[in-house]
Residue frames as qw, qx, qy, qz and C-alpha x, y, z in Angstrom:
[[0.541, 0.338, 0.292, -0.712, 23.13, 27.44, 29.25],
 [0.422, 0.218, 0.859, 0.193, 21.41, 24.89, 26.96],
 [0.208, 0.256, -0.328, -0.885, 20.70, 25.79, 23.59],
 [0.687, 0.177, 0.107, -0.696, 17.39, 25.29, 22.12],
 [0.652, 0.444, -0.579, -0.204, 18.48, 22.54, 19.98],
 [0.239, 0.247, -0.848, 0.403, 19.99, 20.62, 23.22],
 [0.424, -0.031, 0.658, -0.621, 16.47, 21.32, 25.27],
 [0.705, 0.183, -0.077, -0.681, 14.52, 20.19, 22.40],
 [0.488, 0.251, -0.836, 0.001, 16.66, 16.77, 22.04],
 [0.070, -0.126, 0.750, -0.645, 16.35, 16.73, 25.95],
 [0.685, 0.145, 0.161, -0.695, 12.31, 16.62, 25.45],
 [0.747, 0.297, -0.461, -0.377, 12.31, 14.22, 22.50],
 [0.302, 0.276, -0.873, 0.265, 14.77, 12.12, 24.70],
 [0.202, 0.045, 0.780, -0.590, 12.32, 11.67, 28.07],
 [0.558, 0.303, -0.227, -0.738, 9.48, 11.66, 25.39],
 [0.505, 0.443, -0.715, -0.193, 11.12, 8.43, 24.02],
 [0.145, 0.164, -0.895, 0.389, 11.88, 6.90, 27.26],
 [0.434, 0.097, 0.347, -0.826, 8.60, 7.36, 28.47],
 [0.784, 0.289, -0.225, -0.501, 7.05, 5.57, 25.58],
 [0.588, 0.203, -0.780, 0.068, 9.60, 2.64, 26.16],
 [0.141, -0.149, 0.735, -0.646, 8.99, 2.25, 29.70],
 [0.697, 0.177, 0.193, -0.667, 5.03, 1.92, 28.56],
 [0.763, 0.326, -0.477, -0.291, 6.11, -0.81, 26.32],
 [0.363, 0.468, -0.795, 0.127, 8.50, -2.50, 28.73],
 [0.495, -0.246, 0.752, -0.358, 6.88, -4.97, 30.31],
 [0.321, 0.043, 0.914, 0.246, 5.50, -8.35, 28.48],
 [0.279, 0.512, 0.773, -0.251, 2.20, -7.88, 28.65],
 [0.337, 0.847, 0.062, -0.406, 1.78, -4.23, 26.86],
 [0.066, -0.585, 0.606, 0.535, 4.82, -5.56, 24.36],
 [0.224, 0.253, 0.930, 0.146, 2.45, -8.49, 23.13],
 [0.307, 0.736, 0.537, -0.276, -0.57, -6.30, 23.47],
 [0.186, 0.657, -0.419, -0.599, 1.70, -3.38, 20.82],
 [0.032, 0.336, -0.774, -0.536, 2.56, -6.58, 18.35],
 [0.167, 0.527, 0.833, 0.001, -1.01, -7.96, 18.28],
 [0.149, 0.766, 0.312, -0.542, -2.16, -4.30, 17.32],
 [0.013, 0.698, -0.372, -0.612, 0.32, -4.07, 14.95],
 [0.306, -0.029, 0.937, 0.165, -0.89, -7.56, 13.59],
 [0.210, 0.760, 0.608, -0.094, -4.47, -6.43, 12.96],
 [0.058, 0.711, 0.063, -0.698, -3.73, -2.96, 11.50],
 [0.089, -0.198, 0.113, -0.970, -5.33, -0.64, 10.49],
 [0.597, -0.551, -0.371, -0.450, -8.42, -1.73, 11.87],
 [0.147, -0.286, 0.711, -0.625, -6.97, -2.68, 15.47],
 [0.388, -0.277, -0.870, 0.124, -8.77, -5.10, 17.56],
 [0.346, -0.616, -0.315, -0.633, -11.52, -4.77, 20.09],
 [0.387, -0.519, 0.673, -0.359, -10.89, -5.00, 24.18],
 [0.875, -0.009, 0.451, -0.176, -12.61, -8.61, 24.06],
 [0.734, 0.556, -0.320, 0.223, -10.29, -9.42, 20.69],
 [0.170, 0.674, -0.603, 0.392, -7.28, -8.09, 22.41],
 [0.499, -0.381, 0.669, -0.398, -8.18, -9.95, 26.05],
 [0.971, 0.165, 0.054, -0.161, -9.31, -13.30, 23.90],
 [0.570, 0.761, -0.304, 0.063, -6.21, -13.07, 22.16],
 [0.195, 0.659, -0.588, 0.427, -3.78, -12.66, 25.42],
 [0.705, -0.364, -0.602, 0.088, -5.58, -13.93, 28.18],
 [0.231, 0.242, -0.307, 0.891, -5.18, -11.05, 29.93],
 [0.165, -0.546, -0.695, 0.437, -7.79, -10.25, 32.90],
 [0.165, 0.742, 0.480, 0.438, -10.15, -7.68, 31.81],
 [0.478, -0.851, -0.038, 0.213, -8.59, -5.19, 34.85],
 [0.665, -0.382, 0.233, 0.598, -5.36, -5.73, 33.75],
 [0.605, 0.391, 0.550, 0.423, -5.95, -5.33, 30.25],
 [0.128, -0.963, -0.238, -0.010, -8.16, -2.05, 30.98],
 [0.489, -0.823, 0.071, 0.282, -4.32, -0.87, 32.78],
 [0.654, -0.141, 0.411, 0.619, -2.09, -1.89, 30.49],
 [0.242, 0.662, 0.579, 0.410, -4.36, -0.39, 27.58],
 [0.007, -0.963, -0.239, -0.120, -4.34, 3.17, 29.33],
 [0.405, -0.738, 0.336, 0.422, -0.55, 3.54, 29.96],
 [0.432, 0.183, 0.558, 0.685, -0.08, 2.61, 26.19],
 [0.113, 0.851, 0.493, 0.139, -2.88, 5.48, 25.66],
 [0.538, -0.751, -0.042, 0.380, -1.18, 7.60, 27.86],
 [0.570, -0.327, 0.544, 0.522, 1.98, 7.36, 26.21],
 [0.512, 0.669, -0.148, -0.517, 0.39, 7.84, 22.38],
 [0.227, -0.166, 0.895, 0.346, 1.77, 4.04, 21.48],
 [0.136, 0.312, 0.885, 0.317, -2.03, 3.55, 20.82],
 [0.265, -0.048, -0.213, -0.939, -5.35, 5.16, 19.64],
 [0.152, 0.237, 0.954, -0.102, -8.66, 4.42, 20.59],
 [0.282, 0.024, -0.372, -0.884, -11.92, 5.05, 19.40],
 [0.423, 0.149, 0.745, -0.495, -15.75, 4.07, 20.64],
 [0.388, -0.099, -0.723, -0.563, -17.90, 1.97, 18.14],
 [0.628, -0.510, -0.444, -0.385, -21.23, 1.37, 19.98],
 [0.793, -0.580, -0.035, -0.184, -20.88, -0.13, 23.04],
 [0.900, -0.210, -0.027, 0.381, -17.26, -1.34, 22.30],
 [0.058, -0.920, 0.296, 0.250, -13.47, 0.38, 22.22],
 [0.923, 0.183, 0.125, 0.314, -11.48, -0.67, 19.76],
 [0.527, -0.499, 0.541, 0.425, -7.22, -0.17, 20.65],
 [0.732, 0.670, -0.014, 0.125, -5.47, 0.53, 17.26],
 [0.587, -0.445, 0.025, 0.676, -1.41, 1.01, 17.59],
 [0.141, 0.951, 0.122, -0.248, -0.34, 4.47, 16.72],
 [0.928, 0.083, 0.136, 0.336, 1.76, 4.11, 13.87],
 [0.328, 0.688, -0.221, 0.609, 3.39, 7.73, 13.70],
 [0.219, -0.862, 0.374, -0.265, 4.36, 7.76, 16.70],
 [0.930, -0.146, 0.288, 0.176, 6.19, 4.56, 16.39],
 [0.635, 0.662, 0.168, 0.361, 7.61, 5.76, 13.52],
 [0.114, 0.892, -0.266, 0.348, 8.69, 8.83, 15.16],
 [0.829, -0.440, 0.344, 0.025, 10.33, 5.98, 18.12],
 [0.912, 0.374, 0.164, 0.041, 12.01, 4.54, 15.00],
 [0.360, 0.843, -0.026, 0.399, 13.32, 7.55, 13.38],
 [0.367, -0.841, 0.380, -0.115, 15.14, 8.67, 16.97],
 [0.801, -0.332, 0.477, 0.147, 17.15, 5.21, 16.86],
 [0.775, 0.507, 0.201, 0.318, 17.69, 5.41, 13.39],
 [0.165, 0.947, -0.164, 0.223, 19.05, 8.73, 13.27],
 [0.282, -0.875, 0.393, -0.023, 21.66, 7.68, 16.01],
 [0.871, -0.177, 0.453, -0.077, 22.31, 4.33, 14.66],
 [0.783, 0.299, 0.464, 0.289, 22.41, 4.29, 11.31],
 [0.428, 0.859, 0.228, 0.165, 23.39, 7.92, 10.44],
 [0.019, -0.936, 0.298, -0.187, 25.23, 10.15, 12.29],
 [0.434, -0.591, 0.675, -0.082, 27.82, 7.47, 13.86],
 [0.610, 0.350, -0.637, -0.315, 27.04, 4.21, 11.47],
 [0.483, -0.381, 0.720, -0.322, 26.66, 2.04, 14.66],
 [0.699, 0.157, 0.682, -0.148, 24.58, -0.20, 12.39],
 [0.037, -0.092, 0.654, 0.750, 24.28, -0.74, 8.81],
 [0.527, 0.226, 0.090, -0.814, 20.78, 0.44, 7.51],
 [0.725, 0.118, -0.543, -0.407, 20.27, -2.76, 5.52],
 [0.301, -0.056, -0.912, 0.275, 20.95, -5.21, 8.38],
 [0.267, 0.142, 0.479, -0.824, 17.95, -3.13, 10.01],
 [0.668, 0.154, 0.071, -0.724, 15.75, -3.61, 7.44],
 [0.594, 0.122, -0.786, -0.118, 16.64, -7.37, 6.90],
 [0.067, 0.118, -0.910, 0.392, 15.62, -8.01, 10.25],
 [0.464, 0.371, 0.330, -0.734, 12.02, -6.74, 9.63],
 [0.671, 0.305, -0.390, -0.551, 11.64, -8.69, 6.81]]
């Protein structure tokens, strides 16, 4: 039987995957680092679809499986929707890789991580 600690990993784990799958394809991985370019204000749809060239259908699809998922946040300003990226729950993406990477097993050295972000 699976102790509470094992189902709650088990969640956090299909959580995780879930949110990468929403990211893995080009389009929604451009449309995450152009959100994350503009933040905290975030971009409007017509920003975001100038930006990519991204058909205003597609955009519309990609934009609600990153919603879905909690990668991003939106919010209605008159007539328009402006797409912000949701940075705690990256963060909380972040934290799950860190933890196995850099902590409990040393797979990586914490400073080569943050030299690559810089």
């Amino acid at each position: 039987m699976a102790s509470a600690s094992q189902k709650k990993n088990a969640a956090l784990v299909a959580k995780y995957a879930d949110m990468f799958s929403a990211m893995g394809t080009e389009a929604r991985l451009r449309i995450m680092q152009l959100l994350l370019s503009a933040h905290p204000n975030g971009l409007v749809v017509g920003d975001i679809q100038a930006e990519l060239d991204i058909p205003n259908s597609t955009l519309s699809h990609h934009l609600d499986k990153l919603k879905s998922e909690d990668l991003v946040l939106v919010r209605r300003e008159s007539t328009f929707l402006r797409y912000t990226a949701n940075t705690e729950a990256l963060q909380g993406v972040l934290q799950f890789l860190y933890a196995e990477c850099c902590t409990r097993n040393k797979a990586l050295n914490p400073q080569d991580i943050v030299q690559i972000c810089n």
